[in-house]
Wavefront OBJ file of the C-alpha trace (Angstrom):
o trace
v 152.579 10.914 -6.863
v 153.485 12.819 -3.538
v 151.809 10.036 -1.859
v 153.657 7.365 -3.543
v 156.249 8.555 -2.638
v 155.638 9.635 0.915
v 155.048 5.482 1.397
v 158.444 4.697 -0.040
v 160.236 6.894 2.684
v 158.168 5.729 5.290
v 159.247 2.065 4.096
v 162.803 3.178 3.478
v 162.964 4.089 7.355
v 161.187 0.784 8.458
v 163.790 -1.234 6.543
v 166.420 0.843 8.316
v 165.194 -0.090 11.489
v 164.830 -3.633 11.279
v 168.429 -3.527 9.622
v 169.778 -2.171 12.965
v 168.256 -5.371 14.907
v 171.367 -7.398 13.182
v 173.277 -8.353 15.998
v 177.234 -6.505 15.759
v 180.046 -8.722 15.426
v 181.526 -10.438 19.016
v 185.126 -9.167 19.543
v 186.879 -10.437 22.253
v 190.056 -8.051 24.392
v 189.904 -5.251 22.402
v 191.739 -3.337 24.553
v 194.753 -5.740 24.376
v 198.392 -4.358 22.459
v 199.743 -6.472 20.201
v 203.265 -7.026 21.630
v 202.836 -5.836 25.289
v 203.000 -8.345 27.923
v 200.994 -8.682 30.843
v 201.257 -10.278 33.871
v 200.217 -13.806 33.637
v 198.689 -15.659 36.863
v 198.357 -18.928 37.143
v 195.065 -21.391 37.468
v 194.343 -21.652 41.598
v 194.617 -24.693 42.986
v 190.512 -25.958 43.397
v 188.825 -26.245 47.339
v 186.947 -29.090 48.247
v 183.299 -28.349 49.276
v 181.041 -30.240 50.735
v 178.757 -32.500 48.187
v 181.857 -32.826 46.199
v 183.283 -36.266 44.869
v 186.693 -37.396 45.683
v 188.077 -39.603 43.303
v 190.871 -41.454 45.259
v 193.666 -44.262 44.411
v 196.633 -45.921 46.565
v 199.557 -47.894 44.923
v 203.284 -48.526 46.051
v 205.895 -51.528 45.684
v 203.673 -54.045 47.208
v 200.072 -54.455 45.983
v 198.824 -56.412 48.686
v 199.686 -53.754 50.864
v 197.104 -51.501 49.206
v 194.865 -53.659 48.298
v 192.409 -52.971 51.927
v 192.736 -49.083 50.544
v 191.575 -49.783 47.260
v 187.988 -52.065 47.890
v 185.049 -50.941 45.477
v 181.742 -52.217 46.844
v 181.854 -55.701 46.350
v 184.986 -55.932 48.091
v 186.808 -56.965 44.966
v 190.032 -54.882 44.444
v 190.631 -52.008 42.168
v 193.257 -50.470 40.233
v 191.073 -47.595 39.150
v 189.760 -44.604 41.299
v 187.601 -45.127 43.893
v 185.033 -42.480 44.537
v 184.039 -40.714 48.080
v 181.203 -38.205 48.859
v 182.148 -35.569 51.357
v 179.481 -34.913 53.717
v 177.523 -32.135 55.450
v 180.335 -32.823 58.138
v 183.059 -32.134 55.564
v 184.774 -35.854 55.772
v 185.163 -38.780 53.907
v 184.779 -42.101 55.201
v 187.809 -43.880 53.673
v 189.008 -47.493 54.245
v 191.088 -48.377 57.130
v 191.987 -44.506 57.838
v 188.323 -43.492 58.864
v 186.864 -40.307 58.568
v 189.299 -37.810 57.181
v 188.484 -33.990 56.888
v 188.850 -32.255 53.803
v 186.521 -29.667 53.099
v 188.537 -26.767 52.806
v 191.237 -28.219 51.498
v 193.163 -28.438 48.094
v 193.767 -31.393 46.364
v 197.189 -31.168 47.389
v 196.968 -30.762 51.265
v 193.753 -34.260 51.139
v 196.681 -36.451 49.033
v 199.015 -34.868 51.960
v 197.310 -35.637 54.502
v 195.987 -39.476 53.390
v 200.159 -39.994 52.900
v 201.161 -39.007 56.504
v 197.936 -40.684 57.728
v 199.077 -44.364 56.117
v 202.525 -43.563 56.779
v 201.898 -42.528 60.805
v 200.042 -45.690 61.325
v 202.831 -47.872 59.919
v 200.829 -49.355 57.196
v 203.145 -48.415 54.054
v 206.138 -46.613 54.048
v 206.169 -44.457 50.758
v 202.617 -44.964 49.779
v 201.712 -42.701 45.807
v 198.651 -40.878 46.400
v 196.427 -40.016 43.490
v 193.282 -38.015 44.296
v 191.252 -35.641 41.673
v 187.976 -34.233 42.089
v 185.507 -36.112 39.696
v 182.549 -33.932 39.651
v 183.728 -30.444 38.235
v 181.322 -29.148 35.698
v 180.035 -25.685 34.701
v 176.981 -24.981 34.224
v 176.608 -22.670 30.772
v 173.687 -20.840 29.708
v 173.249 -18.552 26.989
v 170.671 -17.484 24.027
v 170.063 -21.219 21.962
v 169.489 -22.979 25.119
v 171.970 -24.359 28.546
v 174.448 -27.353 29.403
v 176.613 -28.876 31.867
v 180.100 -28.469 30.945
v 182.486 -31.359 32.296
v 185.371 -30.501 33.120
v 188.874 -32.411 33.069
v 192.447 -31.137 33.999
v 191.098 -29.517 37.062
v 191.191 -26.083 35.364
v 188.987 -24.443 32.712
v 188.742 -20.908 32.430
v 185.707 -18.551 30.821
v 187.968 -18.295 27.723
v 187.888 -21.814 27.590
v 184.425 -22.368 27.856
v 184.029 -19.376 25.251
v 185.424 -21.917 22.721
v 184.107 -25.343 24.389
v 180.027 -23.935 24.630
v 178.018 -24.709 21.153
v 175.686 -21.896 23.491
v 178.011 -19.009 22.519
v 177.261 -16.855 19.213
v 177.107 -13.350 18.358
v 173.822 -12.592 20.068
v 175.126 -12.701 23.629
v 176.668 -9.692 25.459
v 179.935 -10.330 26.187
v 180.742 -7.043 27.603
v 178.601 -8.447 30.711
v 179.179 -11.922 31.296
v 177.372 -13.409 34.868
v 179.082 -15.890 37.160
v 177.619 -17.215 39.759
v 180.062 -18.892 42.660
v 178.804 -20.531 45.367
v 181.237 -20.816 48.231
v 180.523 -21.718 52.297
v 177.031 -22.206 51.627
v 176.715 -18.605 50.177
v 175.997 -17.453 46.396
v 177.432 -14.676 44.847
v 176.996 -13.171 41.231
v 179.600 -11.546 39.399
v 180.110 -9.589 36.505
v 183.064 -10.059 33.607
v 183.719 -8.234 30.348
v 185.280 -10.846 27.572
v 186.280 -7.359 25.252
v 188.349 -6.122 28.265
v 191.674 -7.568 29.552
v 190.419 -6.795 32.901
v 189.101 -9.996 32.750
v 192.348 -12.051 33.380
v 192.103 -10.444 36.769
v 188.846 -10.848 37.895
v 188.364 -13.750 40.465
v 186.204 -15.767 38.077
v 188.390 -15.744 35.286
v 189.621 -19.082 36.746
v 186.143 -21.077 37.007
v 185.657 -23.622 39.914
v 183.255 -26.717 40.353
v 179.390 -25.542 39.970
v 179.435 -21.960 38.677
v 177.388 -21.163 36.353
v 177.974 -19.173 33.478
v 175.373 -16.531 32.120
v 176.048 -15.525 28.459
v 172.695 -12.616 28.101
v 171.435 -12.470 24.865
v 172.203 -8.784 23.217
v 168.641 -8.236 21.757
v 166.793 -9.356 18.816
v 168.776 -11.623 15.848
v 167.457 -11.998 12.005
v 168.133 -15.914 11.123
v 169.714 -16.187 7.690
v 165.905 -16.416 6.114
v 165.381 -12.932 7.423
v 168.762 -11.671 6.411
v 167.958 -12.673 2.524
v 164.147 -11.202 2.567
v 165.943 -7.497 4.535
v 168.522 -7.878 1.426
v 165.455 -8.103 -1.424
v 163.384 -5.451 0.227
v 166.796 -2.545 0.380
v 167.492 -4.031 -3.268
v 163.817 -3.222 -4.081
v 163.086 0.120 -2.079
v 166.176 1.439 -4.423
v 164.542 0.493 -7.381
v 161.518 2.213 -5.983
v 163.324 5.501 -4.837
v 165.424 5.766 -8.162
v 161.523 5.226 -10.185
v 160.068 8.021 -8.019
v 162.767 10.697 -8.474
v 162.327 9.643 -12.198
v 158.617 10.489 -12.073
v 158.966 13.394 -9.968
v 161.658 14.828 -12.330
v 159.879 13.969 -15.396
v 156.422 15.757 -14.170
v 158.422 18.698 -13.676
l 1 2 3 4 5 6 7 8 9 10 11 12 13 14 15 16 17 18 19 20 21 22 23 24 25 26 27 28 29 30 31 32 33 34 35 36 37 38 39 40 41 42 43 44 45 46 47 48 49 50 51 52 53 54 55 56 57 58 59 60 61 62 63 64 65 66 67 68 69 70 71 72 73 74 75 76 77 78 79 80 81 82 83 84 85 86 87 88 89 90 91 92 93 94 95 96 97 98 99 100 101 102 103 104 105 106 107 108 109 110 111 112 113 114 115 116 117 118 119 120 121 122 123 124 125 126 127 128 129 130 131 132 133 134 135 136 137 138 139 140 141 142 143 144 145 146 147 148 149 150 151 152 153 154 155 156 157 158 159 160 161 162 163 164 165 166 167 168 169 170 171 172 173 174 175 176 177 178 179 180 181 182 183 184 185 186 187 188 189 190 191 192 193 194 195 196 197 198 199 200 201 202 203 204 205 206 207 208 209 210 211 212 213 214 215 216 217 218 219 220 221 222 223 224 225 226 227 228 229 230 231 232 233 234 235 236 237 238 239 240 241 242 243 244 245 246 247 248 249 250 251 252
């Protein structure tokens, strides 16, 4: 009988342990009061970087004035964007203009400086300059597997992928988040916490074109199968620890 029951507790304890492997629920700024504000800043404006694609357009008054700017390959004309590689160099070869740095620049200063270049050379006198950068993507991995993220708007933040990412679930670690940023030909890794506020000011919080997001998995997770056979065996270890005290008591 003392052996029985010696095999129950030592079963009772195993079934403890492999109930602490369930994975705790995510909870995201926990440190945040409801009804305080914080300092809000807003999305940076993105940097072009070499490799990156350019996705440029030129209309005003006169389309046959723009149409030399806006050739696609086969020389036909186009209303739409027309894409351009930046080089190792940091330029784009664009039509008529030339080569044109903008590695380094925003978005802003390459639309300002393809208007004063059209406009300088006499060629249209209030040209509208669209340019956006068609290749931002993220790169998310986490536990159930990785993607590439696209990315429209020209801003996405980790939040944002939080809630975009079929990846994240409750068995990553949020409370240690990796970005990696690569910047002037240099990689750098850092580290966020989604439970603090903190995050909002951390450089990454604001994601730019090629980082790559590192949800790590928290340890081990029961699937649902495993859930419902850790359920039967507490269910029947009671059973069995309320039918040994009833023998023990009754060969008393």
């Amino acid at each position: 009988m003392k052996i029985c029951a010696k095999y129950l507790i030592a079963m009772a304890f195993a079934a403890l342990a492999v109930s602490c492997a369930t994975p705790k629920k995510i909870g995201y700024l926990q440190d945040m009061e409801y009804g305080q504000e914080y300092p809000a800043v807003p999305s940076p404006e993105l940097v072009v970087q070499v490799d990156d694609q350019l996705g440029v357009n030129i209309s005003c008054e006169d389309p046959r004035l723009v149409a030399p700017f806006n050739l696609v390959a086969d020389g036909a004309e186009s209303t739409s964007l027309h894409t351009y590689a930046v080089n190792r160099e940091g330029n784009i070869v664009f039509p008529v203009l030339g080569s044109l740095p903008v590695a380094g620049k925003t978005l802003k200063e390459v639309k300002e400086l393809i208007t004063n270049k059209i406009q300088d050379m006499g060629l249209i006198r209030n040209p509208v300059v669209l340019v956006t950068l068609e290749n931002f993507c993220i790169t998310v991995i986490g536990s159930a597997g990785s993607q590439v993220l696209p990315v429209t708007g020209n801003s996405i933040n980790l939040l944002q992928v939080v809630a975009q990412s079929p990846l994240i679930d409750d068995n990553v670690k949020i409370k240690d988040v990796m970005v990696i940023r690569t910047e002037n030909g240099m990689r750098k890794s850092y580290t966020v916490s989604l439970k603090s506020k903190d995050l909002f000011d951390s450089p990454v919080y604001y994601l730019k074109q090629n980082d790559v997001v590192y949800f790590k998995p928290q340890g081990s997770k029961l699937t649902s199968t495993g859930n419902v056979i850790l359920t039967f065996v507490g269910s029947g270890l009671t059973l069995a620890s309320i039918i040994t005290n009833f023998l023990l008591w009754s060969s008393r």
